[in-house]
GUMINU-562260 format. One line per 2 residues: for each residue y, z, x of N, C-alpha, C. Coordinates in Angstrom, 2 decimals. Atoms other than C-alpha are relative to their C-alpha. Layout:
<sites>
Y/Z/X/Y/Z/X/Y/Z/X | ...
</sites>
This chain:
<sites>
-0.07/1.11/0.97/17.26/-8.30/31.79/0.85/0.41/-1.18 | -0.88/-0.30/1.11/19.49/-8.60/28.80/-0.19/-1.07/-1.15
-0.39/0.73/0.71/20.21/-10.35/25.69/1.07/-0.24/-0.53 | -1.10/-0.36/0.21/23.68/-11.12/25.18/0.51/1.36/-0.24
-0.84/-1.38/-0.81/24.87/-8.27/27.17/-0.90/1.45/-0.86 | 0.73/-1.09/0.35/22.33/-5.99/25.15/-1.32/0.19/0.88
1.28/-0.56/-0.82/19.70/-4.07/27.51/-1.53/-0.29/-0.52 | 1.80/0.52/0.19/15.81/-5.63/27.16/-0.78/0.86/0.72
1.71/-0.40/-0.40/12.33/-4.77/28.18/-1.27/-1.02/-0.31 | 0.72/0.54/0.51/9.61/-6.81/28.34/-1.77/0.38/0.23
1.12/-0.08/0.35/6.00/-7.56/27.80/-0.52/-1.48/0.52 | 0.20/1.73/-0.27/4.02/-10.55/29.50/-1.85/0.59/0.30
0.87/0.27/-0.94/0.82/-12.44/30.53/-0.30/-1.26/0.05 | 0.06/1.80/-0.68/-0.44/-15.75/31.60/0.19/-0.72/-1.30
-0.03/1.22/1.00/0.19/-17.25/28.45/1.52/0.03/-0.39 | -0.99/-0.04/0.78/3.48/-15.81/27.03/1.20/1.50/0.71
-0.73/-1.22/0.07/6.38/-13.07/27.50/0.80/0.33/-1.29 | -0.94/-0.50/1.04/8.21/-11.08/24.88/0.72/0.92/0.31
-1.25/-0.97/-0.29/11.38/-9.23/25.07/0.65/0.90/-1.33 | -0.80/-0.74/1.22/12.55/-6.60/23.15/1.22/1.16/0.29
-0.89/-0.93/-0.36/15.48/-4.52/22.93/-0.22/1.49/0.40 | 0.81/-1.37/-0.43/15.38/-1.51/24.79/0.82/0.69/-0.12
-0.95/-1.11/0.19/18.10/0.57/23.58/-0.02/0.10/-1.87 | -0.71/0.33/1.48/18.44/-0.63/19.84/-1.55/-0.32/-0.88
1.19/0.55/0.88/15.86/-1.89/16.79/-0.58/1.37/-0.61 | 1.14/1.24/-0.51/13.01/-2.06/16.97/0.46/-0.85/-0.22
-0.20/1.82/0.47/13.95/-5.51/17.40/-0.93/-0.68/1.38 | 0.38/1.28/-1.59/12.16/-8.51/19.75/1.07/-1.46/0.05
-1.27/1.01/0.26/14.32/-11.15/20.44/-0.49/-1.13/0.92 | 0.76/1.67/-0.40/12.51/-13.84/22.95/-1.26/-0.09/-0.10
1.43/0.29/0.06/9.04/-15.42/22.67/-0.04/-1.15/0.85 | 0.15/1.11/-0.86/8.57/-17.29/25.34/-1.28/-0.44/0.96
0.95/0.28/-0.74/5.72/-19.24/26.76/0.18/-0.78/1.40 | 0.40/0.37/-1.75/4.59/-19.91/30.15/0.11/-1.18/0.06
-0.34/1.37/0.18/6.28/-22.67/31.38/0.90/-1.07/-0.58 | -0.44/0.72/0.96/8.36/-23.59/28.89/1.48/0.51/0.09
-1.15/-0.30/-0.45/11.23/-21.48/29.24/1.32/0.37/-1.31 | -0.59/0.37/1.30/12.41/-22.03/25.59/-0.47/1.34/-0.88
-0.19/-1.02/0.64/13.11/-19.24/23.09/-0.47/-0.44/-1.50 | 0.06/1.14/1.11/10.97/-19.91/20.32/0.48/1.14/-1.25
-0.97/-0.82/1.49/12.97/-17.14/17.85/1.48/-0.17/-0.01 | -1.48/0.28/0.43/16.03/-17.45/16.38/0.87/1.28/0.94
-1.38/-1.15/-0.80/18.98/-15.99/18.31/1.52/-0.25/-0.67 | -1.07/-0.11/0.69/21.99/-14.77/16.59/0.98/0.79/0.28
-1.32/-1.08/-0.52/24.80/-12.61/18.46/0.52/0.51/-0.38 | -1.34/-0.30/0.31/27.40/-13.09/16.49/-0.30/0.38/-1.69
0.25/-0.39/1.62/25.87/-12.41/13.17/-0.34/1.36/-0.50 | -0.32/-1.11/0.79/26.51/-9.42/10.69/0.71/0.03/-0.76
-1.10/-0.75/0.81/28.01/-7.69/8.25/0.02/1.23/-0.30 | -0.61/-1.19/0.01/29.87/-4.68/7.24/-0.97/1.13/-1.11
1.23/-0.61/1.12/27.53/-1.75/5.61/1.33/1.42/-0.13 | -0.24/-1.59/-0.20/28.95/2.14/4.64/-0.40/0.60/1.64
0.04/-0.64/-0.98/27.70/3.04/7.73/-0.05/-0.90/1.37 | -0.50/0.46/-1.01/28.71/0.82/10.10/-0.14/-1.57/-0.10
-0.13/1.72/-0.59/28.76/-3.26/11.69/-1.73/0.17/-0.02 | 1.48/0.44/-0.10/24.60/-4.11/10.66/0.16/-1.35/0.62
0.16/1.16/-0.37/23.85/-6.53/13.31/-0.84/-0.67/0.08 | 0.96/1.12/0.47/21.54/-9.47/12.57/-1.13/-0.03/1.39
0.61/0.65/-1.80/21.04/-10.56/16.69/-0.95/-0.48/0.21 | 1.12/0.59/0.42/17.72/-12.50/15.45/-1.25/0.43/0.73
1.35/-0.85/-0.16/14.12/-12.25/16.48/-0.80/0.60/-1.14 | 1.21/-0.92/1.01/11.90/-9.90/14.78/0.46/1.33/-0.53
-0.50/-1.38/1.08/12.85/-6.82/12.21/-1.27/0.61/-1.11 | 0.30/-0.71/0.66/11.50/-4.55/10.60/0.75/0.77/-1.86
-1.11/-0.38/1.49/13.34/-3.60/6.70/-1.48/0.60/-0.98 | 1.33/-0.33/0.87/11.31/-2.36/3.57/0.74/-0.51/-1.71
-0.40/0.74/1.23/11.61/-3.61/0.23/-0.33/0.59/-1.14 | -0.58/1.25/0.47/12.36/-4.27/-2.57/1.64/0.43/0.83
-0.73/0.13/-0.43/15.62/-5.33/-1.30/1.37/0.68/-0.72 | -1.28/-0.62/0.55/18.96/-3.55/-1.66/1.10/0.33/0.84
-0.93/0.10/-0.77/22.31/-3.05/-0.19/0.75/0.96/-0.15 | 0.27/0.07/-1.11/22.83/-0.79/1.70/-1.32/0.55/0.55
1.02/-0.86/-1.06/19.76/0.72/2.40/-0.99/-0.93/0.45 | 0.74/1.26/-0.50/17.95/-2.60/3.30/0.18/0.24/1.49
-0.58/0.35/-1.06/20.31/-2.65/6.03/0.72/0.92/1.09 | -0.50/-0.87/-0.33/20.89/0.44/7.84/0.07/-0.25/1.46
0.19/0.44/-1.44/22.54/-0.22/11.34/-0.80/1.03/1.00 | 1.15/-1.20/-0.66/19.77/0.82/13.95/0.73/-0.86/1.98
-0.63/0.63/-1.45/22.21/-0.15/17.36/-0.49/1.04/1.19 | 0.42/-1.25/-1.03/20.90/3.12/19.27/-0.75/0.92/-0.29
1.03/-1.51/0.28/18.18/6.09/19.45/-1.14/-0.74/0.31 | 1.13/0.38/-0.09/15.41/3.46/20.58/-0.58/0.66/1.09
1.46/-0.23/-1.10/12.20/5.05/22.03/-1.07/-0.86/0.36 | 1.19/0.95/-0.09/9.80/3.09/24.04/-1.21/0.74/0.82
1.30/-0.23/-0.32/6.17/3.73/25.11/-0.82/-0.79/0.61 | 0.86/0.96/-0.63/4.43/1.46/27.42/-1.78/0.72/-0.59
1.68/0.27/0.96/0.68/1.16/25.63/-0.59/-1.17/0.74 | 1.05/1.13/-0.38/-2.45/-0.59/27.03/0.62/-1.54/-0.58
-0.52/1.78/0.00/-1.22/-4.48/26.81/1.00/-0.12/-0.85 | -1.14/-0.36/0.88/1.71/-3.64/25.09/1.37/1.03/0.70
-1.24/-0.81/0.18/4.71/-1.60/24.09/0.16/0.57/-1.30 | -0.08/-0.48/1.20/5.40/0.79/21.46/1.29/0.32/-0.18
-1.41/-0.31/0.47/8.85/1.18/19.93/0.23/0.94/-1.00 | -0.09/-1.07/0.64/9.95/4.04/18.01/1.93/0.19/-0.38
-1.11/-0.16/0.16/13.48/3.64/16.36/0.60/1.55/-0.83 | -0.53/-1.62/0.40/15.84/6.77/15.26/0.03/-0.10/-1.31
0.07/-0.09/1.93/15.58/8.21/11.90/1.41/-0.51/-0.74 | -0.48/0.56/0.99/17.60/6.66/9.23/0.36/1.23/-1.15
-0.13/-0.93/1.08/19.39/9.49/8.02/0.54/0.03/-1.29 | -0.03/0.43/1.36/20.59/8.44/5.06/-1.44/-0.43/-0.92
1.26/0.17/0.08/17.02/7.81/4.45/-1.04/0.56/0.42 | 1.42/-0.82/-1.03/14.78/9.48/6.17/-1.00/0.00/0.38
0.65/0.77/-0.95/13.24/6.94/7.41/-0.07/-0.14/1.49 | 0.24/-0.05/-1.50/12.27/6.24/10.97/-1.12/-1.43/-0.19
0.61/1.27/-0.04/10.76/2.61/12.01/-0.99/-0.35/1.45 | 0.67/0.25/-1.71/8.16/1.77/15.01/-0.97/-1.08/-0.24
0.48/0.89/-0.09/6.78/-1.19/15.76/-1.27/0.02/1.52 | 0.84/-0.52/-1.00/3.55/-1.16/18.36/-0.61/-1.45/0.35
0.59/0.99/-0.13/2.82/-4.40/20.17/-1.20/0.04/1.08 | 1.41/0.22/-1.17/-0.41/-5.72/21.87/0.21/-1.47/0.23
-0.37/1.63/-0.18/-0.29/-8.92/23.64/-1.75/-0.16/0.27 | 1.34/0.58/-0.75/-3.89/-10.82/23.63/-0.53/-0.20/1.05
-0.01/0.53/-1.22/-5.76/-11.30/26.53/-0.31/-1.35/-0.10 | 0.38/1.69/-0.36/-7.59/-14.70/25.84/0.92/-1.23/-0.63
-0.92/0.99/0.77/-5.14/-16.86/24.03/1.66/0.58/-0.29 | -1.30/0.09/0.57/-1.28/-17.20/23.08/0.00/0.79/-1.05
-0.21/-0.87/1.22/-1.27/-14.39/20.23/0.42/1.50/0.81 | -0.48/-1.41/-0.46/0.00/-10.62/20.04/-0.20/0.50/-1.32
-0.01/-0.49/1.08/-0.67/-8.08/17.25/1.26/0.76/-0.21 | -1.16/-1.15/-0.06/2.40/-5.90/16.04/-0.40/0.92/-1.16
0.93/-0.90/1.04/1.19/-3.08/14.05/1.65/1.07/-0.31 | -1.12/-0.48/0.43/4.72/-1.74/11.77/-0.32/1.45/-0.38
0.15/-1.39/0.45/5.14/1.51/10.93/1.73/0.63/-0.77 | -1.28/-1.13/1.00/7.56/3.90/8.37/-0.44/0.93/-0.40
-0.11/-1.86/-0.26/7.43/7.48/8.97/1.11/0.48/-1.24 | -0.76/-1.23/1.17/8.96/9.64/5.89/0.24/1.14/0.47
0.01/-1.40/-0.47/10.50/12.32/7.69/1.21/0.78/-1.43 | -0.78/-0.50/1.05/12.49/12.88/4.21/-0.99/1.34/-0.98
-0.03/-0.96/0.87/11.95/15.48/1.66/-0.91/-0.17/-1.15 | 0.29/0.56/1.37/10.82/13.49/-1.27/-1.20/-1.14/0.88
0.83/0.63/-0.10/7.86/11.09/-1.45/1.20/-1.49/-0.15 | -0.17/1.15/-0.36/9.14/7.36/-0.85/-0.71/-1.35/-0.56
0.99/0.84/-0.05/7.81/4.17/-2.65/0.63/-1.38/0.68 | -0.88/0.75/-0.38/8.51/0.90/-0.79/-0.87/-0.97/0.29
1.14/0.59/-1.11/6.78/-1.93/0.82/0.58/-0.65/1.41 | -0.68/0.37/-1.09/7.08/-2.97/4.38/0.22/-1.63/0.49
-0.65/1.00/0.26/8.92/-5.89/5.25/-0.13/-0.50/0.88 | -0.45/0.63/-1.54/8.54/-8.09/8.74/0.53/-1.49/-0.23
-0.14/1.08/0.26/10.72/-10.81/8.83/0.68/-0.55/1.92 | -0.24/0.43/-1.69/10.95/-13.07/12.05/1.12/-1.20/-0.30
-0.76/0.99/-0.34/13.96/-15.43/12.42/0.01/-1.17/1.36 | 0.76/0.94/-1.26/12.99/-18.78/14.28/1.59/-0.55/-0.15
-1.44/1.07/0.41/16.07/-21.86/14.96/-0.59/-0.80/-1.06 | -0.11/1.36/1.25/16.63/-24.53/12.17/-0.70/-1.44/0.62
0.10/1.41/-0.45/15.20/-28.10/12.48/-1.67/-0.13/0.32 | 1.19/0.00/-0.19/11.46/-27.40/12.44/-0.48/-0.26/-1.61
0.69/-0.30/1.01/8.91/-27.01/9.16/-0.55/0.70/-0.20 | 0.38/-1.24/0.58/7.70/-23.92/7.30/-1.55/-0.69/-0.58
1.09/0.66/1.07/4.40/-24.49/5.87/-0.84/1.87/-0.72 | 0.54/-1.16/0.79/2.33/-21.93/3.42/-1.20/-0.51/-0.47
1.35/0.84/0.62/-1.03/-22.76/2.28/0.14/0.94/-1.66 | -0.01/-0.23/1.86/-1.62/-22.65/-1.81/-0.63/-0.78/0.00
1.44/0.27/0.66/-5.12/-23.27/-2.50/0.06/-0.63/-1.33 | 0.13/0.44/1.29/-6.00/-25.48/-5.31/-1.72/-0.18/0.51
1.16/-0.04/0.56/-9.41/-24.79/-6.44/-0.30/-0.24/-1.28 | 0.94/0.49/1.35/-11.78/-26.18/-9.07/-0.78/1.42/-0.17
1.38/-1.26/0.32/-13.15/-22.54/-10.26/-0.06/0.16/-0.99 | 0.27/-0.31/1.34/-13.49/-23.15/-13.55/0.13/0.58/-0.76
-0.61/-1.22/0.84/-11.51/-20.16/-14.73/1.17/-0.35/-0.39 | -1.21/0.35/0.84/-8.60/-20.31/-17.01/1.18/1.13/0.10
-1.11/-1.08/-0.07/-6.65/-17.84/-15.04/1.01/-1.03/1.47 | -0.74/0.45/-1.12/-3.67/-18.76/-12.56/-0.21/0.93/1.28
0.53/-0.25/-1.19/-3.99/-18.16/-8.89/1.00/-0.28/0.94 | -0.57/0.12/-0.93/-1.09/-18.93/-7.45/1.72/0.23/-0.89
-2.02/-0.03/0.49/3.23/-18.48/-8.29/0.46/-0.02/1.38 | -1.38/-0.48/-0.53/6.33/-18.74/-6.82/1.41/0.28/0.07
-0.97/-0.91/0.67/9.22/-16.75/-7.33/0.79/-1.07/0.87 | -1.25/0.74/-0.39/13.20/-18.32/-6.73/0.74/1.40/0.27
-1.18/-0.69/0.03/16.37/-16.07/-5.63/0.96/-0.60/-0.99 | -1.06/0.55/1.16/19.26/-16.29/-8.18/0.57/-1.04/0.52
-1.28/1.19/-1.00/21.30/-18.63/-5.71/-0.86/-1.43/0.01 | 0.29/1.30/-0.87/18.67/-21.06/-4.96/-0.75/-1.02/-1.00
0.47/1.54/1.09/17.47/-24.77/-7.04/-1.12/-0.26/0.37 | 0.76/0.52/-0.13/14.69/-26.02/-7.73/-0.01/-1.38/0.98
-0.69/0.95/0.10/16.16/-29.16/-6.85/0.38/-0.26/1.49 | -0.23/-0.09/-1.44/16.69/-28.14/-3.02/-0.38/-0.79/0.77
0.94/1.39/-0.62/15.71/-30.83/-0.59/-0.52/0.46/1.40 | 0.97/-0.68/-1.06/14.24/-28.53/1.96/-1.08/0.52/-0.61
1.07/-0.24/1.12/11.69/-27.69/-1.11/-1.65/-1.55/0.22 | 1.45/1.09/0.25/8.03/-29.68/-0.84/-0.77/0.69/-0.43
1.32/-0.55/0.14/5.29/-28.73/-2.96/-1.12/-1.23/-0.02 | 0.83/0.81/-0.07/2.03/-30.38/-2.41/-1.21/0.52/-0.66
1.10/-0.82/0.74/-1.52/-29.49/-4.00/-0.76/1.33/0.96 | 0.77/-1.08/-1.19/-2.60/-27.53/-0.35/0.86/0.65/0.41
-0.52/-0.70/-1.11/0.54/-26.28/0.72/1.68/-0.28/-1.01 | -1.98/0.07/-0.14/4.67/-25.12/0.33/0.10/-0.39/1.13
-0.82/0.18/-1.44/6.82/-26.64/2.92/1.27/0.25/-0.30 | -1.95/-0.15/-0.14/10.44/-25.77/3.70/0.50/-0.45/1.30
-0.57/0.42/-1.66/12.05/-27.85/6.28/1.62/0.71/0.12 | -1.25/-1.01/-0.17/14.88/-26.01/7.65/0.99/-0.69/0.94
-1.36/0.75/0.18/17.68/-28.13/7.29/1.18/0.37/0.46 | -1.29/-1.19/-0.53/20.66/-26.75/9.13/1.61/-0.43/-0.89
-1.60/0.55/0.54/24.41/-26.88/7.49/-0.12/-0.18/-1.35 | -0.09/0.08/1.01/23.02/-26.34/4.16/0.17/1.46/-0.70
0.08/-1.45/0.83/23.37/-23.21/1.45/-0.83/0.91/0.35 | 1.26/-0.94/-0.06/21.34/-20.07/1.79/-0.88/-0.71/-0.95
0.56/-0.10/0.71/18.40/-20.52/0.20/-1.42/0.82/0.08 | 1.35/-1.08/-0.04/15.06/-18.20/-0.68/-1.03/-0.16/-0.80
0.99/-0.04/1.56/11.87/-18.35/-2.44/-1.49/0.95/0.84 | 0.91/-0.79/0.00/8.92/-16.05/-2.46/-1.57/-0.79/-0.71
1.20/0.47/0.23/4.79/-16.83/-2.63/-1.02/1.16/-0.08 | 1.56/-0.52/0.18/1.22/-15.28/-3.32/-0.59/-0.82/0.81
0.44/1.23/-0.61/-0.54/-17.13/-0.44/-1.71/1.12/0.28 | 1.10/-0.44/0.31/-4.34/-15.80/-0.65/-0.39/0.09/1.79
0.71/0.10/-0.99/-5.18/-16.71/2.77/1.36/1.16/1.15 | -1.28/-0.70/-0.59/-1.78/-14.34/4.39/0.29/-0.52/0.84
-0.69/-0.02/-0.97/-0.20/-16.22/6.62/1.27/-1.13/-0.27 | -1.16/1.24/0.34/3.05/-18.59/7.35/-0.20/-0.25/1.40
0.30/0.68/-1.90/3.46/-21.01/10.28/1.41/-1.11/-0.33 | -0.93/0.68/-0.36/6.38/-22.86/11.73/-0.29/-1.32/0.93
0.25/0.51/-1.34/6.25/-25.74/13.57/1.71/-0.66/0.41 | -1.45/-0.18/-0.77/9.39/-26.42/16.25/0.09/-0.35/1.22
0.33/-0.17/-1.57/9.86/-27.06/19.67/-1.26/-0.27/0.56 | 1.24/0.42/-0.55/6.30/-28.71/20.22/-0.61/0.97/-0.43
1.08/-0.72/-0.31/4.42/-25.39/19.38/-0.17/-0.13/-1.70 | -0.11/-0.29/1.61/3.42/-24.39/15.94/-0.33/1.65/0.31
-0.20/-1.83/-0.20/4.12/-20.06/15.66/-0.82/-0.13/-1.77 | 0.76/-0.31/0.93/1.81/-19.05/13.17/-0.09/1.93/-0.23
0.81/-1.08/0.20/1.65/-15.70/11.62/-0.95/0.83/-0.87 | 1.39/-0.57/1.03/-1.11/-13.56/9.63/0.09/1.45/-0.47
0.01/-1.42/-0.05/-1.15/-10.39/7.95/-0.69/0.41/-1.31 | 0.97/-0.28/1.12/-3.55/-8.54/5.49/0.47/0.04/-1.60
-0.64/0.78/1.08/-3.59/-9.59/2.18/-0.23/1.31/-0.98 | 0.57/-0.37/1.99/-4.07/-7.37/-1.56/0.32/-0.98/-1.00
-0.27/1.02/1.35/-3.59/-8.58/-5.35/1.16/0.29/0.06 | -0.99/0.31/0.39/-0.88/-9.97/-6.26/1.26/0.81/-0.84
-1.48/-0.69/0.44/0.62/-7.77/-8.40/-0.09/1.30/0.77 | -0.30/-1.50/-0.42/0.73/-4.89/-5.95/1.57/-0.08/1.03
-1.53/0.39/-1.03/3.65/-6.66/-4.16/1.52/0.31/-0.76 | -1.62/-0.36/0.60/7.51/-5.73/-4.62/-0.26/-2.16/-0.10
-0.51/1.96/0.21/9.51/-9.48/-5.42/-0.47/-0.81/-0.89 | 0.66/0.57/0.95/7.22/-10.52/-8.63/-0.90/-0.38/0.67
1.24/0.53/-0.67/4.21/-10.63/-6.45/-0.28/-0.64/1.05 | -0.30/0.71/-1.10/5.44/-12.18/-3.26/-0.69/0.98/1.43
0.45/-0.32/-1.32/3.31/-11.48/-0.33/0.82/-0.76/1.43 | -0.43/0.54/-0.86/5.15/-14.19/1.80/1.49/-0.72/-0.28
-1.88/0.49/0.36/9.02/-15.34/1.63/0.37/-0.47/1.01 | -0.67/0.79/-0.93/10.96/-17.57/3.45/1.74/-0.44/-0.35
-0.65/0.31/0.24/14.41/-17.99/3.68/0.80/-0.57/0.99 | -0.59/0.57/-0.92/16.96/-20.30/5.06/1.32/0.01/0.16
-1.50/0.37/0.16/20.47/-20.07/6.35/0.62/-0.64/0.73 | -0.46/1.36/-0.89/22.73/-22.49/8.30/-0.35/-0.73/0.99
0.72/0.81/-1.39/20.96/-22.82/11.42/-1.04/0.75/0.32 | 1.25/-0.30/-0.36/18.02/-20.85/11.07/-1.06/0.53/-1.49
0.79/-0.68/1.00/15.23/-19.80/9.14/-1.19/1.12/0.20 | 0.45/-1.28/-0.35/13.16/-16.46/8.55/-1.35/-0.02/-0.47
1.36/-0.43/0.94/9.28/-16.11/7.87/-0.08/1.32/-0.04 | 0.50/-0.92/0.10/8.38/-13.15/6.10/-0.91/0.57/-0.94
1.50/-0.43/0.52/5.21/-11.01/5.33/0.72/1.22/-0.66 | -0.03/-1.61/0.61/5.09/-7.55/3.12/-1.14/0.38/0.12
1.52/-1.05/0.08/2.46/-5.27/3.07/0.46/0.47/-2.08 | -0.20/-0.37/1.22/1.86/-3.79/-0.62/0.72/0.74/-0.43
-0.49/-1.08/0.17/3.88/-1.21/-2.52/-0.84/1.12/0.36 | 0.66/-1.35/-0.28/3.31/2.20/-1.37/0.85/0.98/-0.12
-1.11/-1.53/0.48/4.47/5.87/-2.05/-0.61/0.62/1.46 | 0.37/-0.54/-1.19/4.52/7.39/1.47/1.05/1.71/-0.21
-0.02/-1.46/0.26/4.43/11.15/1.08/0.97/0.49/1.29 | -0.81/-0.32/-0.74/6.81/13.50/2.86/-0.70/0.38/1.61
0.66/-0.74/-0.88/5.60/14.17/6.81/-1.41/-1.90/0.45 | 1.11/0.65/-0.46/3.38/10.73/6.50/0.80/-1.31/0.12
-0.39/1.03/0.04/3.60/7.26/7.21/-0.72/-0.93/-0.34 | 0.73/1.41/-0.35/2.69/3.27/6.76/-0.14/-0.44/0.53
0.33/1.03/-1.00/1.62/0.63/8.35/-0.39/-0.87/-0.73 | 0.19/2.04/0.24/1.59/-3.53/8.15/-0.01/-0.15/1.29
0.11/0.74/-1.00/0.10/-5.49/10.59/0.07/-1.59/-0.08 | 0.36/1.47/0.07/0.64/-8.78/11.41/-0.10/-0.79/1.81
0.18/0.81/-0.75/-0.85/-11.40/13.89/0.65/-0.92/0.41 | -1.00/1.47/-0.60/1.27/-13.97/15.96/-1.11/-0.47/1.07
0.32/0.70/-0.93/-0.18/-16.86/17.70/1.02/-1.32/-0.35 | -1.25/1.21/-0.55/1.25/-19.93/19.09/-0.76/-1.07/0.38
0.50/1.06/-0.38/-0.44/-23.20/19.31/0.79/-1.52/0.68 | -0.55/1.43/-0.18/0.58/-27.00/20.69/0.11/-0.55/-1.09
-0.53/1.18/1.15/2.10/-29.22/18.03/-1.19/-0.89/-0.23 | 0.65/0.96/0.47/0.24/-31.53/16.16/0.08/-1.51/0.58
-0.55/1.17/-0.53/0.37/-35.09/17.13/0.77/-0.29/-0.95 | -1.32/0.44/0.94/3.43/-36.91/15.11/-1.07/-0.67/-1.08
0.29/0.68/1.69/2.55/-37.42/11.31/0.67/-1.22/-0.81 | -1.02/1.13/0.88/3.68/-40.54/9.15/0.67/0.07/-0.94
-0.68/-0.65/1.12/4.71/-38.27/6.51/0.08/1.13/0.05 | -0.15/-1.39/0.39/5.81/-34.72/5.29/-1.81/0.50/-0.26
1.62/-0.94/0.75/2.07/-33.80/3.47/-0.66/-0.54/0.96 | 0.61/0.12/-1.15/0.25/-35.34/6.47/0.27/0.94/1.37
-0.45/-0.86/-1.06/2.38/-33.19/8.75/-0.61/0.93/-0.19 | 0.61/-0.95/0.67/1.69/-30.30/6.60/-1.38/0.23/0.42
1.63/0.00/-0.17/-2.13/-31.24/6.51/-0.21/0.70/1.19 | 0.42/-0.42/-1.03/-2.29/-30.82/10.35/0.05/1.46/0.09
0.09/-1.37/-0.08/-0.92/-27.82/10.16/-1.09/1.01/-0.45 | 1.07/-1.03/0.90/-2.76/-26.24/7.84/-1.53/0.14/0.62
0.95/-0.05/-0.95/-5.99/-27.59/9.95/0.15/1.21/1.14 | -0.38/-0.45/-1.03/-4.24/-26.00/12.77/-0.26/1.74/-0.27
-0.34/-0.76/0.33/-3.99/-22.86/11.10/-1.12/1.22/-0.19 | 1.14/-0.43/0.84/-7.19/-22.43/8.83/-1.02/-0.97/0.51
0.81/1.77/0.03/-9.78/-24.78/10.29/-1.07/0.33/-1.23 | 0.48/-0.15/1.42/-11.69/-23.25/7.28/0.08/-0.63/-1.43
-0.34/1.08/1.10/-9.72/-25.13/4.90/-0.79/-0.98/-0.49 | 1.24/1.39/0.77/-11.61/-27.75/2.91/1.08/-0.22/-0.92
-0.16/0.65/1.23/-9.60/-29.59/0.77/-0.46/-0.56/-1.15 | 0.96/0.41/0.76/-10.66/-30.97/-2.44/-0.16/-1.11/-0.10
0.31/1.25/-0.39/-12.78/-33.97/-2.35/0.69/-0.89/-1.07 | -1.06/1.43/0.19/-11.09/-37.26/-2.81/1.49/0.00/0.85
-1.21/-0.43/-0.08/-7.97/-35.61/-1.80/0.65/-0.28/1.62
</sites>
C-alpha cells in the first residue's frame, strides 16, 4: 500500500482502518471506515515549504510538532528513520531523532474493540543534553467544507471570575465569516478559497469535533488550567487554509529532563452525522449532544 507513491502500513478492524506512513513521520494519513471507502483526513502531497534543513513536507493526516510555535524548529523535516512496532491492537511509531534538537517523536496507536474510536498516546523523548520546556502539539488535518465545533460552557456559578477566552493569530479578523460564536459552542466552518486563518481556545471539557462526509470525527484529550498552556492558554486551536482545516489539542507546558520523556493522549472516535439542521447553532447543538450527551444547557436556552 502507498500514499502518493510514499510506503504505508496499516491498522484495521470491523469498524475502521488507519494508515500510516511506514518509512517517514510519525505521520497517519487515511481514516477510513468500513464501507465507506472515503478518506476522512486531509490529504496534501504537494504541500510544503523550504526549512534550513531541508523540503518540510505537510502530506496531511495526523502530526505530531511541540509548541510554542517557531520556525524552524516547529518544522523539522522527518522524511526517513521511521521505526515501527506492531503492539496489541495497534502500532507503535518511533521517528528519528531531531538532531538539531534532540528530540525524537513516537506516536503509539490502539484501535478500540467495541466502537469506531482509537487512542494515540504522543510521545517526546529528550535525548539532548539540556532539559527542554515545550508542550506537545497533535494537530490532525481533515478536507474543507465541513464544521468545526468546540464546546464553551456558559454557566450560572455565581462567581465573578472568567472561565473561558479566545486567543486570535496576528493575520486573522474578528470579522471572518467562518467565525460563529454562540453561548454553548465556537464553530468554524471551513470555507475553502479563503485566507489562512487561526484562533486558539480554553475548552474545559477537551475536545474538538468535525463534522464532514456524513460522520462527525470527534477528538478528546486530557485537560489542566488554563494558564499552564503555551498560546495564552489555548488548550485547543483550529486553523484553516484553502482547502482544508486542522484540529488541534496540546498537552501542558513541560520541562522534559535530559534521558526522559512526555506524553499527550488523545481519543478519536467517529460517529454518523446528525440529521440536517435548519441552522448553524442548531447544527452545532447536535453536535455537541453528539459529543457530550452530558451537556445540559441552560434553561430557557
Amino acid at each position: 500500500m502507498s500514499f502518493y507513491d510514499l510506503p504505508t502500513g496499516s491498522v484495521a478492524n470491523r469498524f475502521l482502518r488507519l494508515d500510516y506512513l511506514a518509512q517517514a513521520g510519525p505521520r497517519l494519513v487515511r481514516l477510513v471506515m468500513n464501507g465507506s471507502g472515503a478518506n476522512l483526513l486531509g490529504e496534501l502531497p504537494q504541500a510544503g515549504w523550504e526549512t534550513p534543513y531541508g523540503t518540510y513536507h505537510l502530506v496531511g493526516g495526523h502530526r505530531l510538532w511541540h509548541a510554542p510555535e517557531s520556525f524552524p524548529r516547529s518544522s523539522i523535516p522527518d522524511d526517513r528513520g521511521l521505526q515501527t512496532q506492531n503492539i496489541p491492537g495497534g502500532v507503535h511509531l518511533l521517528g528519528a531523532l531531531e538532531e538539531t534538537t534532540g528530540l525524537r517523536k513516537g506516536m503509539a496507536i490502539t484501535l478500540l474493540e467495541d466502537r469506531p474510536a482509537l487512542q494515540i498516546v504522543h510521545t517526546i523523548l529528550n535525548e539532548s543534553l539540556w532539559p527542554v520546556r515545550l508542550a506537545l502539539w497533535a494537530i490532525t488535518i481533515l478536507p474543507a467544507g465541513g464544521m468545526a465545533v468546540v464546546e464553551q460552557r456558559r454557566q450560572a456559578t455565581g462567581e465573578h471570575c472568567p472561565n473561558r477566552h479566545i486567543a486570535l493569530w496576528p493575520d486573522t479578523s474578528w470579522e471572518d465569516p467562518r467565525f460563529h460564536f454562540f453561548d454553548e459552542a465556537l464553530v468554524v466552518e471551513a470555507l475553502p478559497g479563503l485566507p489562512p486563518c487561526k484562533l486558539g481556545a480554553y475548552t474545559q471539557p477537551g475536545w474538538l469535533a468535525y463534522q464532514h462526509q456524513g460522520f462527525v470525527f470527534v477528538k478528546r484529550a486530557e485537560v489542566a488550567g488554563s494558564d499552564l498552556y503555551p498560546d495564552r492558554g489555548c488548550n485547543a486551536e483550529i486553523f484553516c487554509g484553502p482547502d482544508y482545516i486542522e484540529l488541534e489539542t496540546l498537552s501542558r507546558l513541560l520541562t522534559i529532563q535530559p534521558g526522559q520523556s512526555a506524553s499527550h493522549t488523545e481519543t478519536w472516535e467517529i460517529y454518523p452525522a446528525p440529521a440536517p439542521a435548519p441552522d448553524l447553532k442548531q447544527a452545532a447543538a447536535a453536535v455537541l449532544n453528539l459529543a457530550d450527551p452530558s451537556h445540559q444547557p441552560l434553561t430557557g436556552e
